[in-house]
DRENNUVEX-715290 format. One line per field, with one value per atom (N, C-alpha, C): residue in three letters; atom name; x, y negated, z negated. Coordinates in Angstrom, 2 decimals, padded with zeros to 5 digits. Each point is the difference from the previous one (the first is absolute). Last residue first. Layout:
N
res	(ALA;...)
atom	(CA;...)
east	(X;...)
north	(Y;...)
up	(Z;...)
END
This chain:
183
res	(UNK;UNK;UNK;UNK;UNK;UNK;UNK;UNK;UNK;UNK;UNK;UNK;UNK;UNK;UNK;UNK;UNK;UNK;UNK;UNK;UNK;UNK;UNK;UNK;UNK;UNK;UNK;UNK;UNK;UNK;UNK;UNK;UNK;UNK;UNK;UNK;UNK;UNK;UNK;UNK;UNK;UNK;UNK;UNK;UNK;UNK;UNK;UNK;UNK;UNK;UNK;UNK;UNK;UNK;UNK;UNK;UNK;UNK;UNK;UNK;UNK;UNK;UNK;UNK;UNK;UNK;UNK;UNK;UNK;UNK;UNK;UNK;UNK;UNK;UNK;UNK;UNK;UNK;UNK;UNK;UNK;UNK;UNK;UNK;UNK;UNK;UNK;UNK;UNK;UNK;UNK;UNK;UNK;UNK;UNK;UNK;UNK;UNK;UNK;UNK;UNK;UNK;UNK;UNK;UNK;UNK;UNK;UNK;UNK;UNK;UNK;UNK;UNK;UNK;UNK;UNK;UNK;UNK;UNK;UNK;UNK;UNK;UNK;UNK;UNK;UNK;UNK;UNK;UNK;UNK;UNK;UNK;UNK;UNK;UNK;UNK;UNK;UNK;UNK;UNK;UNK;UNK;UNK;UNK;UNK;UNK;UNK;UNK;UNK;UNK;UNK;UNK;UNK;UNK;UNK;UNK;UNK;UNK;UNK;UNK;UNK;UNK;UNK;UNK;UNK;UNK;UNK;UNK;UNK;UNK;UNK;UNK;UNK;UNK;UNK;UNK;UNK;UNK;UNK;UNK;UNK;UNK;UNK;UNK;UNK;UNK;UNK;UNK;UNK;UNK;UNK;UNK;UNK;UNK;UNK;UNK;UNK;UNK;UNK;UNK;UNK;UNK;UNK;UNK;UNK;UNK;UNK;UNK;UNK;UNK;UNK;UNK;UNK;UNK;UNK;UNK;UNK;UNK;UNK;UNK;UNK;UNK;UNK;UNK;UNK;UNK;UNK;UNK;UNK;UNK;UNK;UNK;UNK;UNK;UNK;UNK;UNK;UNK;UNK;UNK;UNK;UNK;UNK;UNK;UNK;UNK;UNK;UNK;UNK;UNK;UNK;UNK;UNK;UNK;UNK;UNK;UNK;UNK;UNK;UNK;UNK;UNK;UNK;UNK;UNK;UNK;UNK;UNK;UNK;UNK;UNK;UNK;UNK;UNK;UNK;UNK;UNK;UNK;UNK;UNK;UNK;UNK;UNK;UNK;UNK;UNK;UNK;UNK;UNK;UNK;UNK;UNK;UNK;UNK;UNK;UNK;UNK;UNK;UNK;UNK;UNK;UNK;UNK;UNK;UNK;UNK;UNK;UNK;UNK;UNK;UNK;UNK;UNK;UNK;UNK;UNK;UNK;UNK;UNK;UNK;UNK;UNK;UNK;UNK;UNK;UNK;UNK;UNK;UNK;UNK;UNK;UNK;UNK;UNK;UNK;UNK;UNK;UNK;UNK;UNK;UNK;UNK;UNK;UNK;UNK;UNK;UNK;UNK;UNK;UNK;UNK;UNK;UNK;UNK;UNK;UNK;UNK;UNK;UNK;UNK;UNK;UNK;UNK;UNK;UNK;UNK;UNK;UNK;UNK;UNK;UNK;UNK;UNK;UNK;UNK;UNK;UNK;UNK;UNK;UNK;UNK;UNK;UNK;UNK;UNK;UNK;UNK;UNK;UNK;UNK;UNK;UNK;UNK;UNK;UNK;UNK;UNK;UNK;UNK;UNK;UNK;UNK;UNK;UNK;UNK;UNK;UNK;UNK;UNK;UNK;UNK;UNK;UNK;UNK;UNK;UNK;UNK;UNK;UNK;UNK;UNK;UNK;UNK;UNK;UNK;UNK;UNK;UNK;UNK;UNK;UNK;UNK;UNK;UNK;UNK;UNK;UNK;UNK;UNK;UNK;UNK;UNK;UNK;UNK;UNK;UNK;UNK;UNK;UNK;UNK;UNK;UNK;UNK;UNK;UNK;UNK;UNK;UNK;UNK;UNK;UNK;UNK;UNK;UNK;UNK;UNK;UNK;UNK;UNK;UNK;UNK;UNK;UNK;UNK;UNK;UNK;UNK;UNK;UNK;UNK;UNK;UNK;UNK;UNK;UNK;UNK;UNK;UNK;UNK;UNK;UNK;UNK;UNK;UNK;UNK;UNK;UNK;UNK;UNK;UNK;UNK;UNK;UNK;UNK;UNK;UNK;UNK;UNK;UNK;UNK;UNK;UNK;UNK;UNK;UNK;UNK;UNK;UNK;UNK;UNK;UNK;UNK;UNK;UNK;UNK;UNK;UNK;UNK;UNK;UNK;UNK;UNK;UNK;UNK;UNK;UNK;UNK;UNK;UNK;UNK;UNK;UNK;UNK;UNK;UNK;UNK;UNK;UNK;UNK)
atom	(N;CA;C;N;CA;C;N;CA;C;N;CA;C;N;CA;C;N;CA;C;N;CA;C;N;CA;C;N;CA;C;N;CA;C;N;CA;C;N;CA;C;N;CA;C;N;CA;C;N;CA;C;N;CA;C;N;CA;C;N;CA;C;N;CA;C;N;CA;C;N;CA;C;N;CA;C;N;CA;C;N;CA;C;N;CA;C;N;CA;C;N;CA;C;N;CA;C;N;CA;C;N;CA;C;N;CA;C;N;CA;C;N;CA;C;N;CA;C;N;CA;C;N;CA;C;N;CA;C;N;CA;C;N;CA;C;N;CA;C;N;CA;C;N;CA;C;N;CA;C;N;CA;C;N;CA;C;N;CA;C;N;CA;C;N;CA;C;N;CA;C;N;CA;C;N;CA;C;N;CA;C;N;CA;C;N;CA;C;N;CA;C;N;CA;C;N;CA;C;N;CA;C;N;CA;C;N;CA;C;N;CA;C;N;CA;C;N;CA;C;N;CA;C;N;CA;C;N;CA;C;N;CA;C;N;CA;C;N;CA;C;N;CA;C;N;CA;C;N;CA;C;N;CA;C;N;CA;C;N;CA;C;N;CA;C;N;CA;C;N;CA;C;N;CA;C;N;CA;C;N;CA;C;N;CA;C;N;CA;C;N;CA;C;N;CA;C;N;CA;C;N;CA;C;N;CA;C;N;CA;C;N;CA;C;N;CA;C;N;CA;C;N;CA;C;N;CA;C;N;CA;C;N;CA;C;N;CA;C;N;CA;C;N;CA;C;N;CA;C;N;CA;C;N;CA;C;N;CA;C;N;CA;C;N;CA;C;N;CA;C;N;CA;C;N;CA;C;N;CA;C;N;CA;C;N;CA;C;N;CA;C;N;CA;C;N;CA;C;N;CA;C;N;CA;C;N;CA;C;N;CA;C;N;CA;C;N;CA;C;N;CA;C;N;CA;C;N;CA;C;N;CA;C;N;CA;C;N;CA;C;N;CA;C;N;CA;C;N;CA;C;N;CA;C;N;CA;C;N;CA;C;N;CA;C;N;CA;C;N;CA;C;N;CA;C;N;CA;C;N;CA;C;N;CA;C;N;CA;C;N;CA;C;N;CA;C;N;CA;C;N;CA;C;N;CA;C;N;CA;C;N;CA;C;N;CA;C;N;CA;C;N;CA;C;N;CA;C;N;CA;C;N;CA;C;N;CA;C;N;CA;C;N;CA;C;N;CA;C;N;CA;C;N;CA;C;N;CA;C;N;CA;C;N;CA;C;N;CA;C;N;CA;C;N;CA;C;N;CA;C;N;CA;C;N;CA;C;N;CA;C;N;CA;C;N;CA;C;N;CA;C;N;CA;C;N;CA;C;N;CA;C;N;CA;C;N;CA;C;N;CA;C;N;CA;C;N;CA;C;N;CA;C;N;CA;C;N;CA;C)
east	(056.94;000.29;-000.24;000.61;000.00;000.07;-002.04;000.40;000.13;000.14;-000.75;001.01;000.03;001.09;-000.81;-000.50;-000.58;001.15;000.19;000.66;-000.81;-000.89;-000.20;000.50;000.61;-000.21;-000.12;000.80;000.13;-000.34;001.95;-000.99;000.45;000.52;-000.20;-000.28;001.41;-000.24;000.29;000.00;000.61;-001.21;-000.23;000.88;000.65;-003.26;-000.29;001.04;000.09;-000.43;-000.34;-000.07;-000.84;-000.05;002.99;-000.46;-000.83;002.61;-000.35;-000.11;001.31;-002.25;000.41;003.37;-000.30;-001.31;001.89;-000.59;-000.13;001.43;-000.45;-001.10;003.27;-000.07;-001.21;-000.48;001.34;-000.06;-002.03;-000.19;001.19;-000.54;000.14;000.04;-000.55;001.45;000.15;-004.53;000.87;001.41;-001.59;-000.82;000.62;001.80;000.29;-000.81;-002.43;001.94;000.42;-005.02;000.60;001.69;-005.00;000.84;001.37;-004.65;000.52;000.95;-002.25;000.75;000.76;-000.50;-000.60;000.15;002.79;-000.83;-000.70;000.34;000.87;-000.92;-000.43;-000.73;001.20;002.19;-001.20;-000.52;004.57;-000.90;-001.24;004.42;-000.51;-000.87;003.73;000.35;-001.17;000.76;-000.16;000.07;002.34;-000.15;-000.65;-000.82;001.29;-000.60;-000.67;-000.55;001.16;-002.19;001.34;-001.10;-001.45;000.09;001.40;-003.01;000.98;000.02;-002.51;-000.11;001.30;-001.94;001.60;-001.02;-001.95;-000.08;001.04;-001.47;001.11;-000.36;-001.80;-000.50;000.39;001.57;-000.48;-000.89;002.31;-001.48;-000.18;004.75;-000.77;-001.19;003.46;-000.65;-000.86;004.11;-000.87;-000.33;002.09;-000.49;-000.70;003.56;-000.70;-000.26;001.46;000.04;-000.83;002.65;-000.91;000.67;001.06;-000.44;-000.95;-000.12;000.46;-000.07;000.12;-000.42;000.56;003.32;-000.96;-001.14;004.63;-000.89;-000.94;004.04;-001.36;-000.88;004.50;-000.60;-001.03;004.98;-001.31;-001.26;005.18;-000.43;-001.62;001.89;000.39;-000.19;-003.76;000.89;000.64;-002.87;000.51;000.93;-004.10;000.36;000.97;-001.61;-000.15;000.88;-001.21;001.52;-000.09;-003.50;000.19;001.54;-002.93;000.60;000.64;-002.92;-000.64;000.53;002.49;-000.77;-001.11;002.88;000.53;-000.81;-002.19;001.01;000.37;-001.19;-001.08;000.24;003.48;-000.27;-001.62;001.33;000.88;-000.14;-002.83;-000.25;000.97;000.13;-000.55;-000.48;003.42;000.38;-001.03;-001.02;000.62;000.60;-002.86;-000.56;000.59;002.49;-001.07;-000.37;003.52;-000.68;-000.49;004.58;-001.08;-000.79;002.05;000.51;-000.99;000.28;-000.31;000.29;-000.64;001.18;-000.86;-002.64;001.23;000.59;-000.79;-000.84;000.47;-000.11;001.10;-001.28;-002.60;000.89;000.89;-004.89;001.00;001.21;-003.23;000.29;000.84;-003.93;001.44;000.38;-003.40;000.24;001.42;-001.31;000.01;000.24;-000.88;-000.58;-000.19;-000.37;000.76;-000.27;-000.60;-000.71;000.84;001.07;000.03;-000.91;000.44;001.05;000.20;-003.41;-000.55;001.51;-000.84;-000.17;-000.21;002.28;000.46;-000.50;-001.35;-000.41;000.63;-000.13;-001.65;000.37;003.04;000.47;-001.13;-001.40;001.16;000.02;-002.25;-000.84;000.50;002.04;-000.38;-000.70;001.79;001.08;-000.60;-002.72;000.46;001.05;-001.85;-001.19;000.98;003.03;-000.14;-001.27;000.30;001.01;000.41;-003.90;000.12;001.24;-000.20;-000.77;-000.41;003.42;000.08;-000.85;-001.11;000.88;000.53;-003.05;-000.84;001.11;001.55;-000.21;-000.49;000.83;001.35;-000.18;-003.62;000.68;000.77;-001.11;-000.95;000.50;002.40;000.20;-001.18;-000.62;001.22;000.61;-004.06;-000.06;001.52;000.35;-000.62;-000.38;001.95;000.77;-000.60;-002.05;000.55;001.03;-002.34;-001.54;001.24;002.10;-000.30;-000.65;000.64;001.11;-000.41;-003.43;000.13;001.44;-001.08;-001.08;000.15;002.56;000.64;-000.98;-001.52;001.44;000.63;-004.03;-000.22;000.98;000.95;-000.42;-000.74;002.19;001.02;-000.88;-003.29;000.77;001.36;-002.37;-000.57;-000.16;002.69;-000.12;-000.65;-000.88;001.59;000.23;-004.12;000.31;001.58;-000.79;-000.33;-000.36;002.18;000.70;-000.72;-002.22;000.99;000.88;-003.38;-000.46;001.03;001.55;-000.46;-000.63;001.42;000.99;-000.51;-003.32;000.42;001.39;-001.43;-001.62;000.96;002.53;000.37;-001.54;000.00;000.91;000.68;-003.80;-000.15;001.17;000.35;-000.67;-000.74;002.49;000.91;-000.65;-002.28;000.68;000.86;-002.55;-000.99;000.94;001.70;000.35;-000.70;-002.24;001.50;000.22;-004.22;000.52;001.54;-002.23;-000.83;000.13;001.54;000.63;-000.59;-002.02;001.36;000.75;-005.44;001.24;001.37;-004.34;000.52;000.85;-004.72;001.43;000.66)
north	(-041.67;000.10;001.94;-005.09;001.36;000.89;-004.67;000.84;001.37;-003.56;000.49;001.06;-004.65;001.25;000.55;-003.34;000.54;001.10;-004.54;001.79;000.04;-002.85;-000.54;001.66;-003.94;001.12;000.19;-004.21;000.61;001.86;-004.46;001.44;-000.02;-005.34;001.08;001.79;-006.16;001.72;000.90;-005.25;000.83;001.36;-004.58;000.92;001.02;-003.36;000.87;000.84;-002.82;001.43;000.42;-004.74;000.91;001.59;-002.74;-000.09;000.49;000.10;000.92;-000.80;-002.40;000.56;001.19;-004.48;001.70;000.25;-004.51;000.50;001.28;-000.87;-000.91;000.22;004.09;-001.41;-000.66;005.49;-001.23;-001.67;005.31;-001.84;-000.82;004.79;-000.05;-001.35;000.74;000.43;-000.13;000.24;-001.53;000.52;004.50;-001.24;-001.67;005.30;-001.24;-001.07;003.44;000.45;-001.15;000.81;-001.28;-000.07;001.21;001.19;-001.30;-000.68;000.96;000.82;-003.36;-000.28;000.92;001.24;-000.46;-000.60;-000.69;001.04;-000.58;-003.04;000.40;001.29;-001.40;-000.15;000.50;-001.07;-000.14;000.03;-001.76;000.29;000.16;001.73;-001.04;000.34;002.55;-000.44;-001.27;002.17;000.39;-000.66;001.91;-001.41;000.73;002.94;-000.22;-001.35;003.62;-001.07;-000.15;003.99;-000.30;-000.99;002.92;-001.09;-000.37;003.53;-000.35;-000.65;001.28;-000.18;-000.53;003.63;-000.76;-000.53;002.72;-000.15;-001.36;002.16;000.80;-000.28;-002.50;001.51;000.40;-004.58;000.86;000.82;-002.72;-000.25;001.03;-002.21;001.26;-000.72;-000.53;-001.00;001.19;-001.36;001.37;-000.73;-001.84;000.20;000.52;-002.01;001.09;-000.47;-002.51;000.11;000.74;-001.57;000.52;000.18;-002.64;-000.53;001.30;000.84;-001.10;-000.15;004.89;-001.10;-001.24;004.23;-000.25;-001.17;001.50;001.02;000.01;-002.78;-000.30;001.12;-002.77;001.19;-000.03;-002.49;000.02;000.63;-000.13;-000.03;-000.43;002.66;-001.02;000.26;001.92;-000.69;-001.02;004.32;-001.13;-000.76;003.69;-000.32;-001.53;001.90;001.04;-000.10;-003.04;000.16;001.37;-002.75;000.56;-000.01;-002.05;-000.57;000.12;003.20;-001.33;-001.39;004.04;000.42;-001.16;-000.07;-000.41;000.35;000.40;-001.35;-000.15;003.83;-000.60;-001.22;002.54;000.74;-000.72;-001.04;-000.36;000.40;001.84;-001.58;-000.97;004.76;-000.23;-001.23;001.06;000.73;-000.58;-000.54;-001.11;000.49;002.84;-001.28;-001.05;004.28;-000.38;-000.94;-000.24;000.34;-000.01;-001.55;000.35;000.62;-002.89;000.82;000.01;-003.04;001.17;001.01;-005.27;000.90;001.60;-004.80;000.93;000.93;-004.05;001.09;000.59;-005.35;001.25;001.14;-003.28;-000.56;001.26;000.86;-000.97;000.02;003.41;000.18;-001.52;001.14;000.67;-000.24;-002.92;000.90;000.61;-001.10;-000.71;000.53;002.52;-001.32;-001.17;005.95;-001.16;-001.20;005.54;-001.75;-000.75;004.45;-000.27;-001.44;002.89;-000.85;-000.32;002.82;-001.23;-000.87;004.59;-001.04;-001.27;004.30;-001.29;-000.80;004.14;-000.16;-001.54;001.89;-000.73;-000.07;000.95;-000.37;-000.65;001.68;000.23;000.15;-003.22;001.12;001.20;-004.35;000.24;000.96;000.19;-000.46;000.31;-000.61;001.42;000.15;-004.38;000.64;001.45;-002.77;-000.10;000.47;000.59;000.54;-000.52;-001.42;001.59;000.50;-004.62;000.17;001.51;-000.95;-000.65;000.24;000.60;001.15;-000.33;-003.34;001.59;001.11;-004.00;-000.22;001.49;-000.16;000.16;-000.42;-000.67;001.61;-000.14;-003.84;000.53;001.63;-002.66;-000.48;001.06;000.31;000.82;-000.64;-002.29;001.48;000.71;-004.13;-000.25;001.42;-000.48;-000.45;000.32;000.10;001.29;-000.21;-003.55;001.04;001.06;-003.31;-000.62;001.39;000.00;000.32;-000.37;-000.56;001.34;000.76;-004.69;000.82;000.93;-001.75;-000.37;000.26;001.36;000.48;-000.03;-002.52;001.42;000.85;-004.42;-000.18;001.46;000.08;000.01;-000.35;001.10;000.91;-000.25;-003.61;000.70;001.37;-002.86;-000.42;000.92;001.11;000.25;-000.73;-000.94;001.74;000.23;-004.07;-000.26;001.55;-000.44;-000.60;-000.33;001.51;000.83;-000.11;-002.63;000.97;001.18;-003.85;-000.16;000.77;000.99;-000.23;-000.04;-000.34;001.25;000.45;-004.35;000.32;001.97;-001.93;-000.86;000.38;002.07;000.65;-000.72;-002.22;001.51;001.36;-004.38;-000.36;001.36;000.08;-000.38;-000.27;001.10;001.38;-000.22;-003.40;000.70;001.14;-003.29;-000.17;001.02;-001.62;-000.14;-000.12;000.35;001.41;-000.78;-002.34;-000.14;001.14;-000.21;-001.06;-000.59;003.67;000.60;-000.94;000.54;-000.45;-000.01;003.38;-001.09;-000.70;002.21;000.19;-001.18)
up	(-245.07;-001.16;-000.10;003.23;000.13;-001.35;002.34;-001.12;-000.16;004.22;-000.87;-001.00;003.33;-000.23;-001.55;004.83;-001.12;-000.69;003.71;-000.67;-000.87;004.39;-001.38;-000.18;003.46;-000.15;-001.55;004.40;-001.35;000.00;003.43;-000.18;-001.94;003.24;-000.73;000.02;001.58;000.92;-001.31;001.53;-000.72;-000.58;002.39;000.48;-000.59;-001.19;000.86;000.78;-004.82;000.80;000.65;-000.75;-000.67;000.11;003.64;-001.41;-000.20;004.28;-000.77;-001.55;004.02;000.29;-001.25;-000.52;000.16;000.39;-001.84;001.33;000.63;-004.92;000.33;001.72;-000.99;-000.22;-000.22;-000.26;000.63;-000.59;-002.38;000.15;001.12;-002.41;001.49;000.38;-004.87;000.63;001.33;-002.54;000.23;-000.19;-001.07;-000.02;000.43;-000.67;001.17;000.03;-002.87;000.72;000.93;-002.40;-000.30;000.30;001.08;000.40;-000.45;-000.47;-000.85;000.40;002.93;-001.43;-000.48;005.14;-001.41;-001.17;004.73;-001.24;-000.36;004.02;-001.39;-000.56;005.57;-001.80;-000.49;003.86;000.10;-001.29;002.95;-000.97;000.02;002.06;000.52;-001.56;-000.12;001.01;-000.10;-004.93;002.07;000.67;-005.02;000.69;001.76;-004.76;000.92;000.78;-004.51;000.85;000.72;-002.71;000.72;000.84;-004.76;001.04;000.80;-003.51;-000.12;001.16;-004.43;000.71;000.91;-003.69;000.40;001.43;-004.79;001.61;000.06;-003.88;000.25;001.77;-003.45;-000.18;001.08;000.92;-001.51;000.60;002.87;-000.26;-001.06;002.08;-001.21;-000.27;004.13;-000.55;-001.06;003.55;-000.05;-001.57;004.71;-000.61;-000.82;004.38;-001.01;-001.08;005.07;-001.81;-000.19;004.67;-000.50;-001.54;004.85;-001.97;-000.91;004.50;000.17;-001.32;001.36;-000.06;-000.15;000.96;-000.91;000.81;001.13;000.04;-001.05;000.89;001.22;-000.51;-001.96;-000.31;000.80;000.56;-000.07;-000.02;000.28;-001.02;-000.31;004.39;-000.76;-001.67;001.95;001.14;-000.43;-002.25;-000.31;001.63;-003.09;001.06;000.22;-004.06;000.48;001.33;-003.27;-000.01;000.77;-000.54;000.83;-000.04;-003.51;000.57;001.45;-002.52;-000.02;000.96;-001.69;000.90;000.66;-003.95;001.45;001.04;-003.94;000.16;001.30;-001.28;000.11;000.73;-002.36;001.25;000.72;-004.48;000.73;001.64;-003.18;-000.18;001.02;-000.89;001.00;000.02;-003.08;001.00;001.45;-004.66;000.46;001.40;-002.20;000.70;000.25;-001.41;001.21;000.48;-003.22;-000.13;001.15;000.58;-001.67;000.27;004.08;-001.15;-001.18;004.47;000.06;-000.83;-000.20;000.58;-000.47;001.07;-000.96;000.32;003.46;-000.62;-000.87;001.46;000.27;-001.12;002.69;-000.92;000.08;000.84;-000.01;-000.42;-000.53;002.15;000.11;-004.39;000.88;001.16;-003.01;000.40;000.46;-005.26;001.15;001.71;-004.15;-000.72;001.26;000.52;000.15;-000.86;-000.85;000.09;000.52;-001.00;002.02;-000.28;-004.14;-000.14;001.20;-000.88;-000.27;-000.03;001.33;001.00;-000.89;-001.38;-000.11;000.90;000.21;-001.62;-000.43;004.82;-000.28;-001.82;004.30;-001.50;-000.46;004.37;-000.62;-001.16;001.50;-000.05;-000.46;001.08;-000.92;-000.46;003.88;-000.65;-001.70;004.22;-000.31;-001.14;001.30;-000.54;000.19;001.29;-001.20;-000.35;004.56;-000.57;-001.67;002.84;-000.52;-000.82;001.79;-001.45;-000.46;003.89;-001.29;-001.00;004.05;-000.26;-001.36;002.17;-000.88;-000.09;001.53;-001.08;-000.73;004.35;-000.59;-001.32;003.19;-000.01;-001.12;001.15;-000.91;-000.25;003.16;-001.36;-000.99;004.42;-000.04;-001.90;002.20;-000.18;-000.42;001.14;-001.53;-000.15;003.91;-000.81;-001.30;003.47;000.27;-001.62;001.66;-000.36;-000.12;002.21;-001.96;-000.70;004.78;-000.89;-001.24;002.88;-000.44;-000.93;001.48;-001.09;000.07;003.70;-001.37;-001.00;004.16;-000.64;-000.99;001.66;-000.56;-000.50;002.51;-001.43;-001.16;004.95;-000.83;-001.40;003.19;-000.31;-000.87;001.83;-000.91;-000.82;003.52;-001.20;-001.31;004.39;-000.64;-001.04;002.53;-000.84;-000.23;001.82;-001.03;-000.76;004.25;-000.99;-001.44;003.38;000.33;-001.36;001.68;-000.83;-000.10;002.56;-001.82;-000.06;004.21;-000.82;-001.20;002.90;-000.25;-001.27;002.16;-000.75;-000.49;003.76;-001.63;-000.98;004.10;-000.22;-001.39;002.26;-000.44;-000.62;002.24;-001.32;-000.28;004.03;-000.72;-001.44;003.52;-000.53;-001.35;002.78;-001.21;-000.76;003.41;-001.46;-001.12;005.10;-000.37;-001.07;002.53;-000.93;-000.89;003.61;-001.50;-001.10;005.04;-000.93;-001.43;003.11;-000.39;-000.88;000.38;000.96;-000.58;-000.35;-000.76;000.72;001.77;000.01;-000.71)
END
């Protein structure tokens, strides 16, 4: 038999031994939380790119006898967009633009319905194939594209002390148009 004055406190260091595992699965649930917002984030960005790169891959496919005037020299989605007049491809060059920029969705004067920094790209691999690219800025950094994917190249770069250099924060899809000879 235990004696009663040698018990004193056990409940009490059992009920603190309990607290921290208590407190330390909560922790560990708010740090899963916040990866899963990032994880939801960069998914929901990627979405919205591949709507983007279908929607100029359908564009050009389209108006496939003028796909070679959808070259860009520099990418799209910066700076003020052309204006929406003339010809088709300037029509959807413009409509790209903003789309890029998410003039789609706006709060204020501030456009939200797009990616972070996103830029287009459409690129003539001759004999009648268009390669075409939407880069956009991501949230944390991991591998950079590929070389050969050269849309937003050293553009994502933060500072000096940035974890995003060498491109790791910057986030690519491509696709490629063929457009055969119809004769």
């Amino acid at each position: 038999m235990v004696k009663l004055h040698s018990q004193r406190g056990a409940t009490l260091l059992e009920a603190l031994v309990t607290l921290v595992i208590i407190a330390f699965g909560l922790l560990g649930l708010v740090g899963l939380q916040s990866r899963l917002q990032v994880s939801e984030m960069e998914a929901y960005q990627r979405s919205q790119a591949l709507i983007l790169l279908n929607d100029m891959a359908n564009r050009i496919a389209i108006n496939r006898r003028a796909a070679g005037s959808y070259v860009t020299a520099t990418p799209v989605g910066t700076g003020n967009c052309p204006a929406a007049t003339g010809s088709r491809q300037q029509v959807d060059a413009a409509e790209w633009c903003n789309a890029l920029q998410g003039a789609a969705e706006t709060s204020g004067t501030s456009k939200l319905g797009t990616v972070i920094g996103g830029r287009g790209c459409v690129e003539d691999l001759g004999n009648n194939e268009y390669l075409i690219t939407v880069a956009w800025q991501g949230l944390v950094p991991i591998s950079a594209p590929s070389e050969g994917v050269a849309c937003g190249k050293d553009l994502y770069n933060g500072d000096a002390a940035s974890r995003c250099q060498n491109d790791l924060c910057r986030r690519t899809v491509t696709t490629l148009v063929r457009i055969g000879s119809l004769t």
